[in-house]
PARO-915458 format. One record per atom (N, C-alpha, C): residue number from 1; z, x, y. Coordinates in pm, whole numbers, plus 50000, padded with zeros to 5 digits. Each point is the difference from the previous one (the first is absolute). Layout:
BEGIN
   vexmar      c3      c1      c2
      NUM       Z       X       Y
...
// end
This chain:
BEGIN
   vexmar      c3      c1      c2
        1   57736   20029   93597
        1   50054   49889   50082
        1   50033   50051   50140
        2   49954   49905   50103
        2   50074   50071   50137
        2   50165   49972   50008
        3   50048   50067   50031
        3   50162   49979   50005
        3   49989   49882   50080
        4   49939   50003   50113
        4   50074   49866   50099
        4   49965   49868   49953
        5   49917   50006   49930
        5   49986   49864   49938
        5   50119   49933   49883
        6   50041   50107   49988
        6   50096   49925   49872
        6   50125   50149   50027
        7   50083   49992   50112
        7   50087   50166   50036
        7   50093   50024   49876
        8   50021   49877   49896
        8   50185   49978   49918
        8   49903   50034   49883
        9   49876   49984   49979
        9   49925   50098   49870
        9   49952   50134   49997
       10   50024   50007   50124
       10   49908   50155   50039
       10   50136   50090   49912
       11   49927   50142   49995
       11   50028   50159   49866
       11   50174   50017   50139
       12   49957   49960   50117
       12   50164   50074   50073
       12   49976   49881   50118
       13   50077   49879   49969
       13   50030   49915   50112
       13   50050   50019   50126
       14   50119   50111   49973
       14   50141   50011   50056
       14   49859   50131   50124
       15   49980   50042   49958
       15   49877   50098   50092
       15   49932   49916   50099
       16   49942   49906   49942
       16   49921   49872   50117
       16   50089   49959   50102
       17   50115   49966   49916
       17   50122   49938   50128
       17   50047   50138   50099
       18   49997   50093   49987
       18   50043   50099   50070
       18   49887   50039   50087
       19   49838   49994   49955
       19   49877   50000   50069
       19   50017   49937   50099
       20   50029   49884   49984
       20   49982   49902   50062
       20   50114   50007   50157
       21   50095   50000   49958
       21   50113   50004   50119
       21   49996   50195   50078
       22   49936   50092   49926
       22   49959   50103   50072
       22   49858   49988   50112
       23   49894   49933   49961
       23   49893   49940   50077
       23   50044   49906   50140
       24   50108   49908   49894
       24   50046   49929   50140
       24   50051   50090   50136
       25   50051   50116   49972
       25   50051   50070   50120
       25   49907   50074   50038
       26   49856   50015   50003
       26   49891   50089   50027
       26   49987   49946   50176
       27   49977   50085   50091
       27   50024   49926   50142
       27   49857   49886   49997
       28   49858   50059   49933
       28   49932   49910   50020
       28   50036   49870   49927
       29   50036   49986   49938
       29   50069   49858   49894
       29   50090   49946   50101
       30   50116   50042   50020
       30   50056   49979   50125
       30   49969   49912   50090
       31   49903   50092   50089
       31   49910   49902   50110
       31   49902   49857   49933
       32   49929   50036   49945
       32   49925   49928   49938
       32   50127   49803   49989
       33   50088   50059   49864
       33   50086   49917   49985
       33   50022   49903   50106
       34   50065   50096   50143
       34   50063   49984   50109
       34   49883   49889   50027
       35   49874   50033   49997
       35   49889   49899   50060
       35   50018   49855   49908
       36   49939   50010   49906
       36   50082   49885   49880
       36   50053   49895   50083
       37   50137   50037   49982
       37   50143   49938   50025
       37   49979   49940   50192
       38   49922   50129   50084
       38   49961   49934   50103
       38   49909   49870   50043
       39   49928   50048   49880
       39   49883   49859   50054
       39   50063   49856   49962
       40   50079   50022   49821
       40   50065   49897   50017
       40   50042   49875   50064
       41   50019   50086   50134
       41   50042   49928   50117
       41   50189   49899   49942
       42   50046   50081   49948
       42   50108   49911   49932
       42   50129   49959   50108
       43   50099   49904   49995
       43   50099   49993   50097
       43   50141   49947   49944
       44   50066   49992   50011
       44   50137   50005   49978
       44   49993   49869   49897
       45   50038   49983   49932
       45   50008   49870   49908
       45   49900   50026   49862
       46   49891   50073   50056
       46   49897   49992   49888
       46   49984   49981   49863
       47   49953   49963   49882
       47   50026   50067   49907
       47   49844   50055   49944
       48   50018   50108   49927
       48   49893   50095   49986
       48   50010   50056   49906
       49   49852   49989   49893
       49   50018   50086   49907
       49   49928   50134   50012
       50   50024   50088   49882
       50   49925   50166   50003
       50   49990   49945   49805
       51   49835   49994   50038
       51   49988   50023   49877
       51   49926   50115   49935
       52   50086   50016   49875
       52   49920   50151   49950
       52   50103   50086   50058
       53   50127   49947   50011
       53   50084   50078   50070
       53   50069   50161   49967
       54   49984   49984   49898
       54   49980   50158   49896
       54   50175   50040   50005
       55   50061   50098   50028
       55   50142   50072   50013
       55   50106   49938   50132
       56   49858   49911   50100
       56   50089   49940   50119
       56   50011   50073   50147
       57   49901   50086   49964
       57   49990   50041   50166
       57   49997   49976   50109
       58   49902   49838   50030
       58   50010   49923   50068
       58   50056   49905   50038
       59   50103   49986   49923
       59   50100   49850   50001
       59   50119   50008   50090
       60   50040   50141   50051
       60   50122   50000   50122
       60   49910   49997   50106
       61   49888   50084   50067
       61   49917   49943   50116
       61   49964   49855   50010
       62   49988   49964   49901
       62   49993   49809   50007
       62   50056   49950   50007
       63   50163   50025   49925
       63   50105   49944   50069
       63   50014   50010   50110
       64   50001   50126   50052
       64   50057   49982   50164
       64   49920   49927   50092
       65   49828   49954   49951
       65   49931   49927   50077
       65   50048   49879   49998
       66   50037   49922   49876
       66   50035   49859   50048
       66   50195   49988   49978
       67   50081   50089   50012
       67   50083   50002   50065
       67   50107   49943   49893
       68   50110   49974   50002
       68   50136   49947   49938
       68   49934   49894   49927
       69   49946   49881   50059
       69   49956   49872   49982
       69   49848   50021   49911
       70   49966   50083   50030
       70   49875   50028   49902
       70   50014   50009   49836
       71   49878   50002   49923
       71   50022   50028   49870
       71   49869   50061   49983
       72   50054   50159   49923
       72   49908   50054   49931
       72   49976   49976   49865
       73   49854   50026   49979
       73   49984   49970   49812
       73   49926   50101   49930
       74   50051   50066   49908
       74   49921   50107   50017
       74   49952   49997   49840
       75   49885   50004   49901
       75   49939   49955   49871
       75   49919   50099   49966
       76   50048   50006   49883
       76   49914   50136   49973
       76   49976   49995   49799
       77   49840   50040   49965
       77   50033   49973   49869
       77   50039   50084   49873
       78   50045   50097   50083
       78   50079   50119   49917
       78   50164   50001   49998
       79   50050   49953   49886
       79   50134   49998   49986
       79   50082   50143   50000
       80   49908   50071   50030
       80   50096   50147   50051
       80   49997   50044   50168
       81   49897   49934   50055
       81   50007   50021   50126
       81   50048   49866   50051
       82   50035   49910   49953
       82   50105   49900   50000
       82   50133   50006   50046
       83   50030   50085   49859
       83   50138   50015   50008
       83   50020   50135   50105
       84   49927   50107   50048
       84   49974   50072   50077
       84   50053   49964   50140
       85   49976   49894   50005
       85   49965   49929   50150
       85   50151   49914   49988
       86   50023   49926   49899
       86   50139   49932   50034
       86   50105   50078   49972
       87   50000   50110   49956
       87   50132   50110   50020
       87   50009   50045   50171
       88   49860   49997   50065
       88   50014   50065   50117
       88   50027   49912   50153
       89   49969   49840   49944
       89   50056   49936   50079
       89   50091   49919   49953
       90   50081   50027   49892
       90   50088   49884   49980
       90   50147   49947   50033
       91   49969   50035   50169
       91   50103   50017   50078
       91   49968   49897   50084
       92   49911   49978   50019
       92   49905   49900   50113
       92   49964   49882   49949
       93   50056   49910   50041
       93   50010   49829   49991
       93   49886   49944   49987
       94   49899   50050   50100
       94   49877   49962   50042
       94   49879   50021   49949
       95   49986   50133   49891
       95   49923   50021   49947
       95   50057   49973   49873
       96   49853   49960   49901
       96   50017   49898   49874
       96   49865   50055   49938
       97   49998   50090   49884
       97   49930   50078   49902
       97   49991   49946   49885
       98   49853   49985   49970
       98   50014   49947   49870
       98   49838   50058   49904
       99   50004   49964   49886
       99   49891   50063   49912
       99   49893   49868   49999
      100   49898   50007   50045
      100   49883   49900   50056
      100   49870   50058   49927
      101   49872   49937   49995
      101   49904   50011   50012
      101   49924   49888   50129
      102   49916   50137   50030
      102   49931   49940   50094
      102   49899   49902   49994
      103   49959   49952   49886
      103   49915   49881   49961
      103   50046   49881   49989
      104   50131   49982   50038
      104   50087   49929   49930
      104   50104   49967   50039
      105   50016   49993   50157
      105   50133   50009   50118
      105   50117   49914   49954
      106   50120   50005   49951
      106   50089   49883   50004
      106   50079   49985   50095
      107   49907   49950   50116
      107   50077   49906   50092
      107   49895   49941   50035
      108   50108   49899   50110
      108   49884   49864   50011
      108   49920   50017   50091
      109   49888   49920   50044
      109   49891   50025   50097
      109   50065   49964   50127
      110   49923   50105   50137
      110   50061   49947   50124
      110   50126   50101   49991
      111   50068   50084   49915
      111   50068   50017   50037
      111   50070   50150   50074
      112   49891   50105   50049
      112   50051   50086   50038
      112   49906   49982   50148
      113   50104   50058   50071
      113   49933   50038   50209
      113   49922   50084   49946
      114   50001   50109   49956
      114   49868   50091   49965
      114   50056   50087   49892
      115   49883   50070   49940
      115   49977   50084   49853
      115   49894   50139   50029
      116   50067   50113   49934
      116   49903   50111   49983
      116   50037   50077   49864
      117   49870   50024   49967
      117   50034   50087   49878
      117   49877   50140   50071
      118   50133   50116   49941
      118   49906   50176   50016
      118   49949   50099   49885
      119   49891   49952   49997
      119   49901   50119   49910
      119   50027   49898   49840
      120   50029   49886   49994
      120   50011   49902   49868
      120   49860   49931   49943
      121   49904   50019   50117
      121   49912   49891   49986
      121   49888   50134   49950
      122   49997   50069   49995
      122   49850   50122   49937
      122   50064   49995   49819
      123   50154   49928   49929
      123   50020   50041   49912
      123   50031   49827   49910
      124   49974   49860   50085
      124   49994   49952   49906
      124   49860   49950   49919
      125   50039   49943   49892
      125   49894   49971   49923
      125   49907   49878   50018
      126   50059   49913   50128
      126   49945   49847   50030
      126   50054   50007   50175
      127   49926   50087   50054
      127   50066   49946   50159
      127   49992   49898   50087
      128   49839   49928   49963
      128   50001   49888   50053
      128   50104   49913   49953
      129   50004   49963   49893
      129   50188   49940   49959
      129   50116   50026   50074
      130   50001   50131   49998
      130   50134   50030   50139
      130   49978   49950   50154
      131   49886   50042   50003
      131   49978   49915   50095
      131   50023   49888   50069
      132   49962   49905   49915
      132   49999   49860   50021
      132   50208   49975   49959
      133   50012   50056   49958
      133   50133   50023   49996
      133   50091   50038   50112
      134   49941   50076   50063
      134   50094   50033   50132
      134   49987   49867   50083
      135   49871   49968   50000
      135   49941   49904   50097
      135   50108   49856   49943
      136   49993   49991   49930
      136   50075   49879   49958
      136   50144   49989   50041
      137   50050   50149   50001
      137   50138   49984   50023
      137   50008   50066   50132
      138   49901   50022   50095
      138   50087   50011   50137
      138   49907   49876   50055
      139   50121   49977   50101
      139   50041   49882   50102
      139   49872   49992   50060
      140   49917   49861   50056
      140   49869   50011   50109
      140   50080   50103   50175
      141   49912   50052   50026
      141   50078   50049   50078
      141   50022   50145   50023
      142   50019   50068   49843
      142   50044   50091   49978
      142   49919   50146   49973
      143   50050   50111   49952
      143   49926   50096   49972
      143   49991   50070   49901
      144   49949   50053   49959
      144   49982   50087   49917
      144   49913   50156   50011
      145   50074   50111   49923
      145   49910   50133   50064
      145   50035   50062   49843
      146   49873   50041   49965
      146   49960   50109   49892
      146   49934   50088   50003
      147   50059   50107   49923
      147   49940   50141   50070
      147   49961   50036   49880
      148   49894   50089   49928
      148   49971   50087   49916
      148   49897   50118   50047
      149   49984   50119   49932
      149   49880   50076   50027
      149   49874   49971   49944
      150   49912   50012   50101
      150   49845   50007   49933
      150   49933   50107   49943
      151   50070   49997   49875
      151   49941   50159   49926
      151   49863   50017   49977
      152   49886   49958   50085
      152   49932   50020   50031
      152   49970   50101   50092
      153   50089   50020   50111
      153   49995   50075   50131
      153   50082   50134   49893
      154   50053   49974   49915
      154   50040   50166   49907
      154   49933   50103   50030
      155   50053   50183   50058
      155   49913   50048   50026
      155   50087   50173   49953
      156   49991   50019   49923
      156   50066   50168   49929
      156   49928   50099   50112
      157   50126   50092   50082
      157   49894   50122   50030
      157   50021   50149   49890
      158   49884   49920   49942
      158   50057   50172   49872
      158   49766   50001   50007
      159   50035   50118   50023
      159   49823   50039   50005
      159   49961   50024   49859
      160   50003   49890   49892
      160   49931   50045   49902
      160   49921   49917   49919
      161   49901   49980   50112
      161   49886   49875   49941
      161   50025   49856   49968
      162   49932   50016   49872
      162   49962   49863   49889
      162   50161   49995   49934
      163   50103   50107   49978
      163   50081   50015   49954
      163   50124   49935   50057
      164   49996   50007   50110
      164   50102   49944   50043
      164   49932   49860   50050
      165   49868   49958   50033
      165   49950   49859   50031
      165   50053   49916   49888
      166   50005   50071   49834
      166   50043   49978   49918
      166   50158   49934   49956
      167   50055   50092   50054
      167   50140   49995   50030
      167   50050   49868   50076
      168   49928   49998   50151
      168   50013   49872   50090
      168   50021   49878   49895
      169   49838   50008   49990
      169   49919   49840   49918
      169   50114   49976   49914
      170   50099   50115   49937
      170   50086   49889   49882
      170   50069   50001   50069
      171   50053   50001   50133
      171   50129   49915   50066
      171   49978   49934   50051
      172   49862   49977   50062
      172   49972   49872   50045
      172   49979   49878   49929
      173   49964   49992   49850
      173   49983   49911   49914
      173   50127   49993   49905
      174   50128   50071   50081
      174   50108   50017   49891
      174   50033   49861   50016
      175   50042   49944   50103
      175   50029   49885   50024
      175   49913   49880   49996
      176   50099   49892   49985
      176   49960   49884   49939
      176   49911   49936   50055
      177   49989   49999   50149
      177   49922   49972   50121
      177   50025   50111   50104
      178   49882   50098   50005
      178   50010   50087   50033
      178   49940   49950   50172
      179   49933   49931   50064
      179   49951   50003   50144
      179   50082   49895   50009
      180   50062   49879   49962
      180   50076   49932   49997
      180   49996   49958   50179
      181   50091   50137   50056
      181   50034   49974   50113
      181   49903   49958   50092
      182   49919   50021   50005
      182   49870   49970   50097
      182   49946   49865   49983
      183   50044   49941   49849
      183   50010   49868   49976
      183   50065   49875   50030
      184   50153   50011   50034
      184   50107   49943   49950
      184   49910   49892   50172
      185   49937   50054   50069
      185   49984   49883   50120
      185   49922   49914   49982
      186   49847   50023   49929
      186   49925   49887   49981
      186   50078   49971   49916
      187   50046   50015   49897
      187   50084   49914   49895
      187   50020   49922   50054
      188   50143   50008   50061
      188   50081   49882   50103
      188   49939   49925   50054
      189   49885   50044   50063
      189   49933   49905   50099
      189   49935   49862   49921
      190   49920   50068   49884
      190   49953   49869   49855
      190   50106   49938   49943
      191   50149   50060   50052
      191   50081   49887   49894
      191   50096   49907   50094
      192   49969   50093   50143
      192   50077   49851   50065
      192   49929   50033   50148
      193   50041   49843   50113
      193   49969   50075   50138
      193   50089   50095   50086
      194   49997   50114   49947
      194   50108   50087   50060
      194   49896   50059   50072
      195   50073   50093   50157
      195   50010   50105   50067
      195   50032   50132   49942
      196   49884   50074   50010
      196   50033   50162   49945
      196   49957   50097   50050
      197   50110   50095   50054
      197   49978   50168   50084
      197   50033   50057   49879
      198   49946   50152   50008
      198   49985   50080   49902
      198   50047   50187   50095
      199   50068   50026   49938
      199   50014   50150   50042
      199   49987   50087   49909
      200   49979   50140   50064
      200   49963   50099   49883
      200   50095   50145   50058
      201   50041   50040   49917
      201   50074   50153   49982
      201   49990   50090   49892
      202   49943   50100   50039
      202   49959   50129   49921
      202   50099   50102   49933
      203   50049   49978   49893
      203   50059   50092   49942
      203   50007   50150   49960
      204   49982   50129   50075
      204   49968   50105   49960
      204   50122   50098   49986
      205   49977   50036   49863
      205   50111   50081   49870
      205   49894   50132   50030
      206   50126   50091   50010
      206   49945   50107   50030
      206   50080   50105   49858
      207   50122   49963   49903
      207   50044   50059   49930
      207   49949   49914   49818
      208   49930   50080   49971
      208   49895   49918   49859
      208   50135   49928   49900
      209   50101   50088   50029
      209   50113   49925   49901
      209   50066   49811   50012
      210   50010   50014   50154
      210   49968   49844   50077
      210   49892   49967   49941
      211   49890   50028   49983
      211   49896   49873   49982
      211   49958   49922   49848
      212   50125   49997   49993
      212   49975   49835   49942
      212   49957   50047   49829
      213   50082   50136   49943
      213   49938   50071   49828
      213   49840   50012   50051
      214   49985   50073   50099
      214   49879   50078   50032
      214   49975   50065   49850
      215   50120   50089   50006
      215   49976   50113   49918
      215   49981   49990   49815
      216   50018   49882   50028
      216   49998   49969   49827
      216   49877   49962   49971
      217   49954   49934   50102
      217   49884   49950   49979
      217   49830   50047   49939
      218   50021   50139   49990
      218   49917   50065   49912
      218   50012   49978   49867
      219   50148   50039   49986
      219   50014   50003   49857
      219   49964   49865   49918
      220   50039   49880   50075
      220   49968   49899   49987
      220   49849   49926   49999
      221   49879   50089   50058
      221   49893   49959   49954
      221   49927   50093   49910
      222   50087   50101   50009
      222   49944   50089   49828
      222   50051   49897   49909
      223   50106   49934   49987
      223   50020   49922   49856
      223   49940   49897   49978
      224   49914   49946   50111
      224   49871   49930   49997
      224   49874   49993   49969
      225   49975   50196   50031
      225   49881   50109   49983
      225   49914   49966   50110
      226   50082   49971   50122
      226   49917   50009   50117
      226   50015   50108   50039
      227   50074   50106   49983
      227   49975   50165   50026
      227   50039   50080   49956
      228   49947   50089   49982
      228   50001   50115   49900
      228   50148   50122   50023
      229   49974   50061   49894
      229   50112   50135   50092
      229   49999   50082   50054
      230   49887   50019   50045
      230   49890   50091   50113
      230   50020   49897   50100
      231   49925   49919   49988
      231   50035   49915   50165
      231   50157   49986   50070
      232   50100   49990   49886
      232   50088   49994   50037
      232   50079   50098   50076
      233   49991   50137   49898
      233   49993   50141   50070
      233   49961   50025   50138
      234   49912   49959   50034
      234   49843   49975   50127
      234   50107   49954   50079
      235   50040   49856   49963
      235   50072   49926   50134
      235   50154   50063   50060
      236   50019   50025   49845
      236   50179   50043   50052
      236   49998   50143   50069
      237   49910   50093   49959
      237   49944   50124   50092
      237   49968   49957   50150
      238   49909   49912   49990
      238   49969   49949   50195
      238   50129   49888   50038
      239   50052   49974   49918
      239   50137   49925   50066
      239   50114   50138   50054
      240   50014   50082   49958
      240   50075   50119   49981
      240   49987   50124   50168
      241   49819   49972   49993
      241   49980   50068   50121
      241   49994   49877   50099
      242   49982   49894   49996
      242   50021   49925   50135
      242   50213   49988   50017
      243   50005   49973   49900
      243   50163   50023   50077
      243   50052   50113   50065
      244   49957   50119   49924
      244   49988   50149   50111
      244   49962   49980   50133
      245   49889   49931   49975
      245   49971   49956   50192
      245   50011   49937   50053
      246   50089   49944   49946
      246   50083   49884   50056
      246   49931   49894   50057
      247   49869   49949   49929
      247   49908   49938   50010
      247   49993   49870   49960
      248   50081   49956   49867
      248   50010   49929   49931
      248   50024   49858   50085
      249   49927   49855   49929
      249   50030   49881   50058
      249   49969   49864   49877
      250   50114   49924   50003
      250   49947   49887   49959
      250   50021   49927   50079
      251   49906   49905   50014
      251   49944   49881   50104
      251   49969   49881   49940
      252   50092   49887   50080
      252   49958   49875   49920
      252   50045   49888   50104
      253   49928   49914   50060
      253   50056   49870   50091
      253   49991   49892   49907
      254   50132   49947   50086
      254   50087   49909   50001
      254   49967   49879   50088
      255   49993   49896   49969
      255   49974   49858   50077
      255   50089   49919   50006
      256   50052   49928   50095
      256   50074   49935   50007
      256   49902   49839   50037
      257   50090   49929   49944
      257   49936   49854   50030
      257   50064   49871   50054
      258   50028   49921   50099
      258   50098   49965   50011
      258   49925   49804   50021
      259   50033   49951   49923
      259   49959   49844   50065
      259   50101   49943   50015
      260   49950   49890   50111
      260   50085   49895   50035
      260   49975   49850   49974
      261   50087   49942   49944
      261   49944   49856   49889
      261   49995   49891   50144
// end
């Protein structure tokens, strides 16, 4: 099972939620975010959701965009990164956390200034559904920006062939919708007449422990019998001398998408 699809069944939940709010402080996440919340274009009164909101990283930068008078909403469908998120703002009037699915919005249509969900849409199981879901519930007028990676552009620098091409291919198909991001614009465009800019940012991890259970990931397609224990040997040997040379890279862009209804 991928953890993010279902985080409150996964073998160590409480690990995802801590993933998750350690990533958030990565400077490229950071910026990226920062873009998000910019295009928005949000203003004092707003109200705005973050969906897929995970531990709540994004829900005090959104507050402060639409201000005292604003309301944040922040939905997420893991009841541990739920409760994650309302221990950490439950000081703040303005922001309002709750356990959602994204197929399935409960609130009414028309009713948010704008909506973004980050890295949610490569992991559900029906996105055009969410979709038409956001669309329903923000205001004509309004915006919306979703970001995921195109694990397509996935790129390991470990020099060891078919072995590590190997390695890639199952993280790129780990996820549920793996190019997703490169998608999410014609989508929009077939399901309503929206306006859509698209940005892109390159993620490069230079420490294999950051990237994302790099390192497990062998072991994990031997229990498949996609590789042997020679190959495995093979890779973790040329993983071993590229970190000596301080050579090592994982590479993966990021798209941002932003329409306006």
């Amino acid at each position: 099972m991928n953890i993010w699809s279902d985080v409150d069944r996964a073998s160590d939940p409480q690990a995802a939620v801590d993933w998750q709010q350690k990533m958030a402080e990565w400077p490229f996440c950071r910026a990226y975010k920062a873009r998000t919340i910019e295009l928005l274009e949000l203003e004092q009164g707003d109200r705005v959701l973050d969906l897929g909101c995970g531990p709540g990283a994004d829900l005090m930068p959104l507050a402060h965009a639409v201000g005292a008078a604003g309301k944040v909403f922040g939905v997420d469908c893991s009841e541990r990164m739920v409760e994650r998120a309302q221990h950490s703002h439950r000081e703040h009037a303005n922001i309002t956390i709750t356990k959602g699915d994204a197929h399935d919005l409960r609130f009414s249509s028309d009713y948010f200034d704008a909506c973004r969900a980050d890295r949610l849409f490569q992991h559900l199981s029906h996105p055009i559904k969410a979709l038409k879901e956001l669309l329903r519930v923000t205001k004509s007028g309004g915006r919306i920006a979703i970001v995921d990676p195109d694990q397509s552009t996935l790129e390991i620098g470990v020099d060891a062939g078919h072995i590590t091409e190997r390695i890639a291919n199952y993280r790129k198909g780990h996820a549920a919708n793996p190019t997703i991001a490169s998608e999410i614009g014609g989508m929009l465009a077939t399901l309503a007449p929206v306006s859509t800019h698209t940005e892109q940012y390159t993620l490069v991890l230079t420490n294999p422990e950051d990237a994302f259970g790099l390192l497990e990931w062998p072991q994990m397609l031997r229990a498949e019998g996609k590789l042997t224990d020679e190959e495995i040997s093979i890779w973790q040997s040329e993983l071993q001398h590229t970190i000596e040379r301080g050579s090592f890279f994982y590479r993966v862009t990021f798209l941002i998408t932003c329409a306006k209804l």
